[in-house]
C-alpha positions as CSV (number, residue, x, y, z in Angstrom):
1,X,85.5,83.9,88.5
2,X,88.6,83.6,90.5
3,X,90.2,81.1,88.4
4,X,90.0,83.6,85.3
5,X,91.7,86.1,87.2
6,X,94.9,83.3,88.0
7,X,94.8,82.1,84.5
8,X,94.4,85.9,83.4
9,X,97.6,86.7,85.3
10,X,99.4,83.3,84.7
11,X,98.9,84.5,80.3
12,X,100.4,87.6,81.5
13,X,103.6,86.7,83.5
14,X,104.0,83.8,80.0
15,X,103.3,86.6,77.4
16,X,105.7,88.8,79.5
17,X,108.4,86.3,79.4
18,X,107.8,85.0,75.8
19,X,108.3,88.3,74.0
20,X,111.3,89.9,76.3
21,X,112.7,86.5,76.3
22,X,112.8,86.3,80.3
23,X,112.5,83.1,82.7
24,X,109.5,83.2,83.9
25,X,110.5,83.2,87.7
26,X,112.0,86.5,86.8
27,X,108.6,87.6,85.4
28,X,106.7,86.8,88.7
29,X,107.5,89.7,90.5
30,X,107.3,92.1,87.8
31,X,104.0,91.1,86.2
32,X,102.6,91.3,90.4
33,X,104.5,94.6,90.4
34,X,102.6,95.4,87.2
35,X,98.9,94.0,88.7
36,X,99.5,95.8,91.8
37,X,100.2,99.3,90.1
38,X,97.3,98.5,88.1
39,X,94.8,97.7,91.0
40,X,96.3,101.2,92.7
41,X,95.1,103.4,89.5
42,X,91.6,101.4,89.5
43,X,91.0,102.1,93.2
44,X,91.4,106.4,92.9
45,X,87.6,105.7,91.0
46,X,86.7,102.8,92.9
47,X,86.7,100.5,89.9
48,X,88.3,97.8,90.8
49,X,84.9,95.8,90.3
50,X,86.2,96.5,86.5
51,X,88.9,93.5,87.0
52,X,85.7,90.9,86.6
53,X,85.3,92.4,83.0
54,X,89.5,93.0,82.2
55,X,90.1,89.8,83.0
56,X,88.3,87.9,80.7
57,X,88.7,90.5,78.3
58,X,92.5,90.0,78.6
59,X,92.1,85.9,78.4
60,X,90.6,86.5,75.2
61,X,92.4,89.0,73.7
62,X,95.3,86.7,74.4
63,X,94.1,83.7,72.3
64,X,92.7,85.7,70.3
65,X,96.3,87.3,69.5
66,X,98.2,83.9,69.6
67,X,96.0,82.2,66.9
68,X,96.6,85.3,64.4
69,X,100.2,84.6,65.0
70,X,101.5,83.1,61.8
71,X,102.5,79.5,62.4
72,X,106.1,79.7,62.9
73,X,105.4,82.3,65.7
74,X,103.2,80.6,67.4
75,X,105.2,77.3,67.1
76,X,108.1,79.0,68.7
77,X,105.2,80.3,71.8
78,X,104.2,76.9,72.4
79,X,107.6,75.6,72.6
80,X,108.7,78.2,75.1
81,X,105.5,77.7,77.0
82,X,105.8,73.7,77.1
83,X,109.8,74.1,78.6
84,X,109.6,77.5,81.0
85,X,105.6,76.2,82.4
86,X,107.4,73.1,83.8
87,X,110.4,74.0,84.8
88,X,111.2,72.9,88.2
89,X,111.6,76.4,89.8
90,X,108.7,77.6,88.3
91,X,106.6,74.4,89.3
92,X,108.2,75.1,92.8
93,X,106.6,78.5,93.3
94,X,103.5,77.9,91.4
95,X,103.1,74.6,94.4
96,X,104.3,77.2,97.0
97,X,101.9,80.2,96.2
98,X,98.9,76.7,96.6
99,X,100.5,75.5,99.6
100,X,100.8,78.5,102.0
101,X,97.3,79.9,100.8
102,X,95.9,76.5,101.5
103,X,97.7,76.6,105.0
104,X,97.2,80.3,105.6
105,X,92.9,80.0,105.1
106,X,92.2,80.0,108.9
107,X,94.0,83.0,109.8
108,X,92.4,85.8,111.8
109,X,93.8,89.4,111.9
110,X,95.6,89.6,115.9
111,X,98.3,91.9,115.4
112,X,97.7,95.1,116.8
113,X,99.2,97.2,113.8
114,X,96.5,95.0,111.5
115,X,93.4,96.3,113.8
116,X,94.9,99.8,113.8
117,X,94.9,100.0,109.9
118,X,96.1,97.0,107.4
119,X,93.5,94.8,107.9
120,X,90.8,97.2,108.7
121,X,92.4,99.5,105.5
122,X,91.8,96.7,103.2
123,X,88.8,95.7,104.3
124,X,87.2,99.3,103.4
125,X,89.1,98.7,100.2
126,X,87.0,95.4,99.7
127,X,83.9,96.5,100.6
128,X,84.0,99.9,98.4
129,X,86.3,98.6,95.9
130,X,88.5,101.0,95.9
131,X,89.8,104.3,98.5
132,X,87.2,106.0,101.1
133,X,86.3,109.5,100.2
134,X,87.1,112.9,101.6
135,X,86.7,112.5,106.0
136,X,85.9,108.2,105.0
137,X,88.9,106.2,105.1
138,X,88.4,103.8,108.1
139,X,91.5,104.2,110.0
140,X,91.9,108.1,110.4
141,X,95.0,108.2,112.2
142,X,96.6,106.6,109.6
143,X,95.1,108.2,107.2
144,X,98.5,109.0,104.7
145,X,99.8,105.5,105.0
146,X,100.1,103.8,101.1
147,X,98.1,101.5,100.0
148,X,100.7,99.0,97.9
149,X,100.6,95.6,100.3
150,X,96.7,96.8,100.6
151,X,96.2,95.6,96.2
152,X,97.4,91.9,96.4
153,X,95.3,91.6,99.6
154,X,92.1,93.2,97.9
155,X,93.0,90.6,94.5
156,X,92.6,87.7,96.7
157,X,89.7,89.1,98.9
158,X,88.3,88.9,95.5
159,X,88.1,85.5,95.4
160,X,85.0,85.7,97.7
161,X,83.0,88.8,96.7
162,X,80.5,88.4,98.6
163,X,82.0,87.9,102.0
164,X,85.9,89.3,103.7
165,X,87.5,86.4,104.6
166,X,90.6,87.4,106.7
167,X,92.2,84.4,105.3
168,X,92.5,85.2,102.0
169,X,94.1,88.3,103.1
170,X,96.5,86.8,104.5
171,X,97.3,84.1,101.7
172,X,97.4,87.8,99.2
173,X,100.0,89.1,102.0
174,X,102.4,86.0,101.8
175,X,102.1,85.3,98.2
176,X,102.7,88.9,97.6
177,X,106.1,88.7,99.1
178,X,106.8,85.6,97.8
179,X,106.5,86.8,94.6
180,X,109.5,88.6,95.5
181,X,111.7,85.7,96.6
182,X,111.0,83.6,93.8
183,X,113.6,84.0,91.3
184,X,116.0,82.5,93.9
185,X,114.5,79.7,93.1
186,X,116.0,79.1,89.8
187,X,118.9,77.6,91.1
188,X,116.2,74.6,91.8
189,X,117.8,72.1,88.7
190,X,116.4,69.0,89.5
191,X,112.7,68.3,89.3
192,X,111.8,66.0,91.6
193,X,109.7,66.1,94.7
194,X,112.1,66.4,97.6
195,X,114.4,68.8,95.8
196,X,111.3,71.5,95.4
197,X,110.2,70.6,98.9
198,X,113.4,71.7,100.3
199,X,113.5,74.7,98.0
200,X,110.2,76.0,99.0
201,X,110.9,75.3,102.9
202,X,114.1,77.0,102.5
203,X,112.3,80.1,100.8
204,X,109.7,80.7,103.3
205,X,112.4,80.2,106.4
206,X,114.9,82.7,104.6
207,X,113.3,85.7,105.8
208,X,113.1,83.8,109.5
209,X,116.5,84.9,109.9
210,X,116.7,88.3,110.2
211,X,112.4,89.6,110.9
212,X,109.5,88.2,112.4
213,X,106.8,90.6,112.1
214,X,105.5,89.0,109.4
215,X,105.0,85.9,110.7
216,X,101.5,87.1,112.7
217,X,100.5,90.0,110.9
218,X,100.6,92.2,107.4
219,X,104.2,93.6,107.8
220,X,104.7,96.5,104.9
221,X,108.4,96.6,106.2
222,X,108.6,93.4,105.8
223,X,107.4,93.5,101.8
224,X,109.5,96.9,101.6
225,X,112.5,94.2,102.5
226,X,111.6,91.9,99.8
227,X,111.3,94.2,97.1
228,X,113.8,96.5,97.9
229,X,116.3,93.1,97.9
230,X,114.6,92.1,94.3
231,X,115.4,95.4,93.2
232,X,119.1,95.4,94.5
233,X,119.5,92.5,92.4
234,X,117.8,93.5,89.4
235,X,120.6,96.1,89.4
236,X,122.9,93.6,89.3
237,X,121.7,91.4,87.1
238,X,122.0,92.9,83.9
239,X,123.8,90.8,81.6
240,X,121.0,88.9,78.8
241,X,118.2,91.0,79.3
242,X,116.7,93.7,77.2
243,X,116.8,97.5,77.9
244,X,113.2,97.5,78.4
245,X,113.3,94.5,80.7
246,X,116.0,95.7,82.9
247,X,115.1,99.1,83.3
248,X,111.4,98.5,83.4
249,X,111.1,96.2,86.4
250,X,113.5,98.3,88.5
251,X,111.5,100.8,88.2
252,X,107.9,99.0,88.5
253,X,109.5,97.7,92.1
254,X,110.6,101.3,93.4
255,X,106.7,102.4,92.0
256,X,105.6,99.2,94.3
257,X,107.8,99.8,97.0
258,X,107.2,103.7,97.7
259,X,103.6,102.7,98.2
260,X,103.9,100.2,100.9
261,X,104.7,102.7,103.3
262,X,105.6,106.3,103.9
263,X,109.5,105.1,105.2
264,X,109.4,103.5,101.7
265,X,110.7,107.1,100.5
266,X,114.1,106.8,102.6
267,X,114.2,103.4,100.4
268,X,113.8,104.7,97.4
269,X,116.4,107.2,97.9
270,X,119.2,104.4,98.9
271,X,118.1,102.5,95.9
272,X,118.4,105.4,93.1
273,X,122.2,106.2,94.8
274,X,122.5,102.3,94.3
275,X,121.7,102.3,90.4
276,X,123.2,105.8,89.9
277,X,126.8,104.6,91.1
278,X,126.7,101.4,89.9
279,X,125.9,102.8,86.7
280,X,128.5,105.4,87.5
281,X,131.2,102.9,88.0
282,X,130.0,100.3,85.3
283,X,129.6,103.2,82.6
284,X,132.7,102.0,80.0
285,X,131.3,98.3,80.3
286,X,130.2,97.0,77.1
287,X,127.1,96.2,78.3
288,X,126.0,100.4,79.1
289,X,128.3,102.1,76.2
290,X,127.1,100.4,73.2
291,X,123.3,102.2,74.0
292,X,123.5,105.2,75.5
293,X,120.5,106.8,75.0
294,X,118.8,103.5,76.0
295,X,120.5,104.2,79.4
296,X,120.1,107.4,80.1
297,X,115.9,106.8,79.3
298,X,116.1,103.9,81.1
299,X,117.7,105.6,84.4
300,X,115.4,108.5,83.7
301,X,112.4,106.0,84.3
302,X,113.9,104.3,87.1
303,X,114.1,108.1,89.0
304,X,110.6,109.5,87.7
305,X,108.5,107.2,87.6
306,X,108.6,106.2,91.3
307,X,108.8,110.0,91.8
308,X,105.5,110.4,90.2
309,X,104.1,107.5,92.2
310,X,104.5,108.7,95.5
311,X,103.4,112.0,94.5
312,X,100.2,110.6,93.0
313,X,99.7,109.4,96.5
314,X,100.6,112.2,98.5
315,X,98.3,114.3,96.1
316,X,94.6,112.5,96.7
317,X,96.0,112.5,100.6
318,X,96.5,116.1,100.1
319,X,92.8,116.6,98.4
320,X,90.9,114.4,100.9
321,X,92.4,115.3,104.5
322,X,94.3,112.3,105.1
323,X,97.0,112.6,107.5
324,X,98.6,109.5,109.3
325,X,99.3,111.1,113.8
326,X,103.0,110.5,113.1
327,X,103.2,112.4,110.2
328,X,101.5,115.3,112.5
329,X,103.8,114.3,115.2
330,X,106.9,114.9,113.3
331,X,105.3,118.2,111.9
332,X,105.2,119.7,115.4
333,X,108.6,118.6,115.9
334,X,109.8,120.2,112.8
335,X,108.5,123.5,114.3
336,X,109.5,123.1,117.7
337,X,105.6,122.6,119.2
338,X,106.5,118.8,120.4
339,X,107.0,118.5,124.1
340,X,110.0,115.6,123.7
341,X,110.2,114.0,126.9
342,X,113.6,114.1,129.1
343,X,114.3,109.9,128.3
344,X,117.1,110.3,125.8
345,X,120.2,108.9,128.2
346,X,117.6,105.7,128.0
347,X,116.3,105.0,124.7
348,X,120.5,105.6,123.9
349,X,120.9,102.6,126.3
350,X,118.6,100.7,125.2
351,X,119.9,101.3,121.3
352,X,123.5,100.4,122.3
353,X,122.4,96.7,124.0
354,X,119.8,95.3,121.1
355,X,122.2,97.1,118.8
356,X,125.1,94.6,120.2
357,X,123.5,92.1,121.8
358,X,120.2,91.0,121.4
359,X,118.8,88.7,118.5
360,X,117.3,90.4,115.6
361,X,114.3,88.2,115.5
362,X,114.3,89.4,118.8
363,X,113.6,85.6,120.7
364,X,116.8,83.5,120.8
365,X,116.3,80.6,119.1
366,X,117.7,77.0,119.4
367,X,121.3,77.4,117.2
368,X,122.3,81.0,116.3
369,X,121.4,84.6,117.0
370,X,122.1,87.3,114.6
371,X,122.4,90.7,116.5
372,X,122.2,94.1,114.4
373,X,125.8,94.6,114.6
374,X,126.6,90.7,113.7
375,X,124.6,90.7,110.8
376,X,126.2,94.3,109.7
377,X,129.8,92.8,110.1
378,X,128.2,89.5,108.4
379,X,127.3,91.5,105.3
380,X,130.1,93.1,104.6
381,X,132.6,90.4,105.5
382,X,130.6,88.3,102.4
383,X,131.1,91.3,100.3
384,X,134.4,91.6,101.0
385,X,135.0,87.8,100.6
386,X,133.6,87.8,97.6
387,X,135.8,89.9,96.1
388,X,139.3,88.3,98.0
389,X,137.7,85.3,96.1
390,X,137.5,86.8,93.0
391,X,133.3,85.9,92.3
392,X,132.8,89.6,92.0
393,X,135.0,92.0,90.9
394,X,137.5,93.7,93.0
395,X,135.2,97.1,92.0
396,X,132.0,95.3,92.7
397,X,133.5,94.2,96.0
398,X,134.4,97.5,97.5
399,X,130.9,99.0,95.7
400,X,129.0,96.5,97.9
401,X,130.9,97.2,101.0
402,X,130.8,100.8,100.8
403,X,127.1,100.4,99.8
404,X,126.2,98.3,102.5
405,X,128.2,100.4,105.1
406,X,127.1,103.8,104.4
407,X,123.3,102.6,103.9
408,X,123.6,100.6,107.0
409,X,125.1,103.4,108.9
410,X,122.7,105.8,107.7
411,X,119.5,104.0,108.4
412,X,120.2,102.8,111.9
413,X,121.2,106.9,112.6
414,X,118.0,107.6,111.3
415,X,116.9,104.5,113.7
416,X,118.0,106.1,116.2
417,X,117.2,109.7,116.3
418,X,113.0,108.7,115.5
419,X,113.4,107.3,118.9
420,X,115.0,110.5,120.5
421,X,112.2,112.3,118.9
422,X,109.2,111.1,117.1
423,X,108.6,107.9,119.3
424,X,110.1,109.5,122.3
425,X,106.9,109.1,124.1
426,X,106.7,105.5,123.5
427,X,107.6,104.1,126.6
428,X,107.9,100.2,125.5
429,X,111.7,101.5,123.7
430,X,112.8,102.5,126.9
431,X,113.7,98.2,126.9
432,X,116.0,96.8,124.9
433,X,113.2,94.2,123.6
434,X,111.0,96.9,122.7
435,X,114.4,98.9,121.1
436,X,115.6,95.5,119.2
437,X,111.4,95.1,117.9
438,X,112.0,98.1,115.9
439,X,115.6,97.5,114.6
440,X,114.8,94.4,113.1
441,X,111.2,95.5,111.9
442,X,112.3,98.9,110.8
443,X,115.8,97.9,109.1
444,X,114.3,94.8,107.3
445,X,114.7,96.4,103.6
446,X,118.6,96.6,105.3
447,X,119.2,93.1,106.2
448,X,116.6,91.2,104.6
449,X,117.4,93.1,101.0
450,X,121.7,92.5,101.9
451,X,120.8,88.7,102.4
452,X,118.5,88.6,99.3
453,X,121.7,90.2,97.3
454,X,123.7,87.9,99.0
455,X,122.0,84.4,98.3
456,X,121.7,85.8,94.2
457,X,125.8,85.9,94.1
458,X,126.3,83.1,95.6
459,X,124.2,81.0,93.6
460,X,125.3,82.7,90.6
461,X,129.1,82.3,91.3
462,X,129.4,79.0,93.2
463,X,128.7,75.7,91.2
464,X,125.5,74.4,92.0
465,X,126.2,72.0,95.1
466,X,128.3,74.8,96.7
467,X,126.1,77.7,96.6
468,X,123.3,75.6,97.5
469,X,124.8,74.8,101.0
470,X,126.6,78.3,101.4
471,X,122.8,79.6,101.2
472,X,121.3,76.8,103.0
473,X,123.2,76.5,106.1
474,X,123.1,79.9,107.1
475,X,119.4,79.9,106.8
476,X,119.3,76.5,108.8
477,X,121.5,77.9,111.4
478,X,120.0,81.0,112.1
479,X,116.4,80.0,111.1
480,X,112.8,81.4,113.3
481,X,111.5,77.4,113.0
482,X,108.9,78.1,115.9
483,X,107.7,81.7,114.5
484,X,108.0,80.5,111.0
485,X,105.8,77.1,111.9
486,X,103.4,79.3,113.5
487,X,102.9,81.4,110.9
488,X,101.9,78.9,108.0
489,X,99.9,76.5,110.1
490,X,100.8,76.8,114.2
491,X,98.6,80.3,114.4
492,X,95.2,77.6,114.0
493,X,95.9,77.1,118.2
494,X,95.1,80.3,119.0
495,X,92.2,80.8,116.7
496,X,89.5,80.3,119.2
497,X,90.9,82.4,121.4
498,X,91.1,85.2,119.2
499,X,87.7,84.8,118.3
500,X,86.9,84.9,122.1
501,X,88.4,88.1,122.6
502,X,87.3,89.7,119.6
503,X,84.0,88.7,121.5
504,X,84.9,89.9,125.1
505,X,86.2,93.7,123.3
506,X,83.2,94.3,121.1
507,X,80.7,93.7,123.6
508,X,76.6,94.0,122.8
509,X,76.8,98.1,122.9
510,X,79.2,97.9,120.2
511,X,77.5,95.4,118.3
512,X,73.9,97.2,118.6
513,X,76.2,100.7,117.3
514,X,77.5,98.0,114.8
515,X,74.2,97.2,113.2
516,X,72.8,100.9,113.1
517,X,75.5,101.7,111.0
518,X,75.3,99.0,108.8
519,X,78.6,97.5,109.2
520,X,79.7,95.3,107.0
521,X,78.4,95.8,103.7
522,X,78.9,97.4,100.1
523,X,77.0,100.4,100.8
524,X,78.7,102.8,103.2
525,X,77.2,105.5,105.0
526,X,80.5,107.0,105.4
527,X,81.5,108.6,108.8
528,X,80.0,108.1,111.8
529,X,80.9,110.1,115.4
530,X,80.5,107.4,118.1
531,X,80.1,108.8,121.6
532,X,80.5,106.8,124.3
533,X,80.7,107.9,128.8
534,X,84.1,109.4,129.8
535,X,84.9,106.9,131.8
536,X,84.8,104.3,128.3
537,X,88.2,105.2,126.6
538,X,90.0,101.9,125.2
539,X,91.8,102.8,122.5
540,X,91.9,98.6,121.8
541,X,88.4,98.6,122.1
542,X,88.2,101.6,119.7
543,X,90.9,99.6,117.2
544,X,88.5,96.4,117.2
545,X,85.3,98.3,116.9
546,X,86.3,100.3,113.5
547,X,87.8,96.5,112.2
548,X,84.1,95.5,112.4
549,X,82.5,98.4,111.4
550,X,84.3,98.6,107.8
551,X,84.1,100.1,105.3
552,X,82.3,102.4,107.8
553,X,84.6,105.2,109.0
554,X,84.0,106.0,113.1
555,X,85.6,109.0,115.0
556,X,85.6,108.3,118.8
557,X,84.4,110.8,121.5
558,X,82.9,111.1,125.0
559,X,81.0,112.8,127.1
560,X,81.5,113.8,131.0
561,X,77.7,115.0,132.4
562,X,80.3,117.6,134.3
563,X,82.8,118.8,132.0
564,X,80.9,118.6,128.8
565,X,78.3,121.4,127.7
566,X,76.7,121.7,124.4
567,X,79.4,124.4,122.9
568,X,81.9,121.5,123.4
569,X,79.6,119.1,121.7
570,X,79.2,121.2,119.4
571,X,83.3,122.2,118.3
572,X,83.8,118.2,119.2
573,X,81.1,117.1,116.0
574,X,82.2,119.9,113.4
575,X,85.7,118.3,114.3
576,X,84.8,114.9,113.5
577,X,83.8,115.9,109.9
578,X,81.7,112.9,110.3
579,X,78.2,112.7,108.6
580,X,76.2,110.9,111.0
581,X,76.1,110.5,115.3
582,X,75.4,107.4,117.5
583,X,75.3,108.1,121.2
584,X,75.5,105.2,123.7
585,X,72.8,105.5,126.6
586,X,74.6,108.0,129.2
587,X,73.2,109.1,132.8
588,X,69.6,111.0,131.9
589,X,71.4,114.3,132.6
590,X,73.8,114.4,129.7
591,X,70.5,114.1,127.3
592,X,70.0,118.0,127.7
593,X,73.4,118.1,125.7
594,X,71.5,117.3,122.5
595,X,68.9,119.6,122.8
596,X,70.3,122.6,121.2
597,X,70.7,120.3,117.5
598,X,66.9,119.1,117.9
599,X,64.2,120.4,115.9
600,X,61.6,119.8,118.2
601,X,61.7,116.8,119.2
602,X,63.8,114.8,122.3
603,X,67.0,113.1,121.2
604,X,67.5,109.1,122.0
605,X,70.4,107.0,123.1
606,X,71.3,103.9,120.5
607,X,69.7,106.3,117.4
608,X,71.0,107.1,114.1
609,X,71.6,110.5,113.5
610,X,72.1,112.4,110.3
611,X,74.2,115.6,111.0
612,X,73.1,118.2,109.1
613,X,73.6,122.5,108.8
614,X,70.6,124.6,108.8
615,X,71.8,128.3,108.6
616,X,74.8,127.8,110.4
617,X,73.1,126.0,113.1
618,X,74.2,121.6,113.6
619,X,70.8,119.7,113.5
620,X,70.6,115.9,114.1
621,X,67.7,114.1,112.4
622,X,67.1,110.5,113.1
623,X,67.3,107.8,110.5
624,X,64.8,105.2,110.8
């Protein structure tokens, strides 16, 4: 079945660039933008089992539509199928998208922020093919965070039905953003083997430079980066394609990009100024005054529709109780209820020195480092040299300065108060490592999306040979090699030893809870309370226990013999709003907890209880 969903998609991206007259690189990322959209209105009814029947149904629409072309027609498709299916930068991305799923199919999930919700997210999403229920998405305290990166994920997971293979994740993670980055390619002329080779390597080092989140786990900053840089040049390039086209994907990659994460919204705002005034200063061109209602429609879309997006989102997180803990942190700082610790001559230290001096990828590397300041005053001395030059207009010079400076300086003041308030009480940005790890990860739309913009004018404006090795060296120079190695093939050295502690953390009381709940599988029993002795708090061992236990959503308690009476047992299960108990064995004393919610007979350890109401009164009834 998996190959009809390719080819399904493949018909797509060549109908798409067939009929809007587009290069198919250029239709990549906006048919996935399209797909991913898609799969997010599919999962609100969990129907995104219906993909086994659209699929095919598309496929044969498709002929179907082609042979009732009349002959000329479909002539002219073939023709423009036979050139754009081989050309050499579309051959290139079509090998890359093979090659780094191939490479990526051992991967396990090890990156804490994949336990704590993208891999343990997606997983639900696999399993119930679509978005948990009121009180049953798997990772609570993340309970608002969009579900964009999660689609391409669940399209690959798909590839195996019947079992979640955390490689395939992975491989719908990378190709996702490499989707992205592949109209950079185009500037691939020659078709021969080394010349695509080089292309590709060069395309999956690019982003090397400046992040390396990605490189061991499912970044959404990181995809934020790469579609808010395909969108900056979307803006750009405007000249030979339609209205529909060039409205239509900038707004399909906001719609995308607002739903990889809730920061996506601070994006989305730079990105509608960017349009607006570029529009603004562009408005007398040719190009926007002969159709002027075609402009102001297209804009319109480019605002709304992203608008509507996120508030789609927001909405069914409104209606089922899902809140992310920052979201509730930065509510109690909004009313003056946070406690902000007294650290704020610290965290402004450590801003200052990985603001000036440390390297954004944050581990120096063999060649060259690029701070946060160097690769600010990098970007806009490009822009600015672009213009002396004359490959960009004097207007579109200062446009992209001024851009580039104001957004810059706004994000990394934004950067900087979160850490004066919201992540005050994280102690690891007292350091400048732990300051620099969130500059880089946080600002990636910043310097990842400038460099994208970047490469696309200096391809476009330099002759071929030129703008090849202004983009290349740069990347060579400044290049992750180890992280980016790691990443595509390097991570299989650690494999076993993931394994092992995945082994050592979920230990045998975890598995027995694991298999009363009936982990795992298709049929969900929704949320589970899992108590546990006071002196067992992990939260890592909480963050690897609900990986394992999805699509299964478990709340976290526990229980002191001495501090603990059945009131508080009481208040701490109506809080859970979870639909079922499992209680570890405890000391024989904290047994008489339980016996107010029996009827009638003595409550067990390592049982599966249903919680149920019974005139106001909790009662727990065993499942077999």
């Amino acid at each position: 079945m998996f190959i009809i969903h390719i080819l399904s998609l493949l018909t797509f991206i060549l109908i798409l660039g067939f009929f809007l007259k587009e290069k198919l690189t250029d239709c990549i990322p906006a048919a996935v933008s399209l797909l991913i959209l898609l799969l997010y209105g599919l999962s609100f009814g969990n129907l995104l089992w219906l993909t086994d029947i659209l699929a095919p149904l598309f496929l044969l629409g498709s002929g179907i539509f082609v042979f009732k072309m009349d002959s000329e027609k479909r002539k002219e498709f073939a023709v423009f199928a036979t050139k754009e299916l081989h050309t050499p930068a579309f051959l290139t991305a079509l090998l890359l998208f093979l090659a780094v799923t191939v490479c990526v199919s051992g991967k396990l999930t090890s990156w804490w922020d994949d336990y704590n919700f993208w891999a343990t997210d997606v997983k639900s999403i696999f399993y119930l093919d679509g978005f948990a229920g009121k009180y049953e998405n798997v990772a609570a305290e993340f309970g608002d965070y969009p579900p964009g990166t999660q689609m391409m994920k669940w399209w690959f997971l798909h590839f195996s039905p019947s079992e979640f293979k955390e490689g395939l994740m992975f491989a719908g993670y990378y190709v996702c953003n490499l989707a992205f980055l592949v109209p950079l390619l185009e500037r691939i002329k020659k078709k021969n083997i080394i010349t695509m080779t080089i292309g590709a390597a060069l395309l999956w080092l690019f982003p090397s430079m400046v992040e390396a989140f990605w490189m061991d786990g499912c970044c959404a900053d990181f995809t934020m980066a790469v579609i808010y840089g395909a969108f900056l040049t979307a803006v750009l390039d405007r000249e030979g394609h339609s209205a529909l086209f060039y409205y239509g994907r900038q707004a399909c990659y906001l719609m995308v990009l607002v739903l990889c994460k809730n920061t996506g919204a601070i994006w989305l705002v730079f990105g509608i100024l960017f349009t607006l005034l570029y529009h603004f200063l562009h408005r007398k061109d040719e190009i926007f005054a002969q159709d002027r209602k075609a402009v102001k429609s297209g804009l319109l879309a480019v605002i709304l529709l992203p608008v509507l997006t996120e508030g789609s989102w927001l909405f069914f997180c409104l209606m089922n109780r899902r809140v992310a803990k920052l979201t509730g942190v930065a509510v109690h700082m909004a009313t003056g209820s946070m406690n902000i610790p007294d650290v704020q001559g610290q965290m402004v230290d450590a801003f200052v020195t990985a603001f000036l001096k440390w390297p954004l990828h944050r581990y120096s590397t063999a060649i060259l480092n690029l701070s946060p300041l160097m690769m600010v005053i990098l970007v806009l001395a490009i822009y600015a040299l672009l213009g002396i030059r004359k490959k960009i207009t004097g207007k579109d010079s200062i446009f992209l300065f001024l851009s580039a400076l104001l957004s810059a300086a706004a994000f990394y003041s934004l950067n900087l108060i979160s850490h004066l308030t919201i992540f005050a009480v994280e102690t690891q940005y007292l350091e400048p490592f732990g300051m620099v790890s969130s500059i880089e990860r946080y600002g990636a739309p910043f310097t990842i999306g400038s460099l994208y913009l970047i490469a696309y004018l200096v391809l476009k404006k330099e002759n071929g040979t030129l703008g090849f090795l202004l983009c290349t060296i740069p990347v060579l120079l400044t290049a992750d090699y180890q992280g980016s190695y790691r990443a595509l093939t390097g991570y299989r050295s650690t494999t076993e030893e993931i394994r092992q502690e995945r082994e050592d953390i979920v230990d045998e009381k975890a598995e027995d809870f694991l298999k009363a709940v009936g982990a795992g599988t298709k049929e969900s029993i929704g949320r589970v309370l899992y108590l546990r002795d006071v002196s067992d708090i992990s939260w890592v061992r909480n963050a690897y226990v609900s990986f394992e236990a999805a699509p299964v959503s478990v709340m976290y308690g526990n229980i002191s013999g001495g501090t603990t009476d059945s009131e508080a047992l009481r208040k701490t299960i109506e809080e859970s709003h979870a639909g079922y108990l499992y209680v570890e064995p405890l000391d024989e004393e904290n047994r008489e907890l339980f016996a107010p919610f029996m009827d009638g007979t003595e409550f067990s350890y390592d049982t599966l209880y249903r919680i149920t109401e019974n005139g106001g009164r909790i009662l727990l009834v065993p499942i077999a």
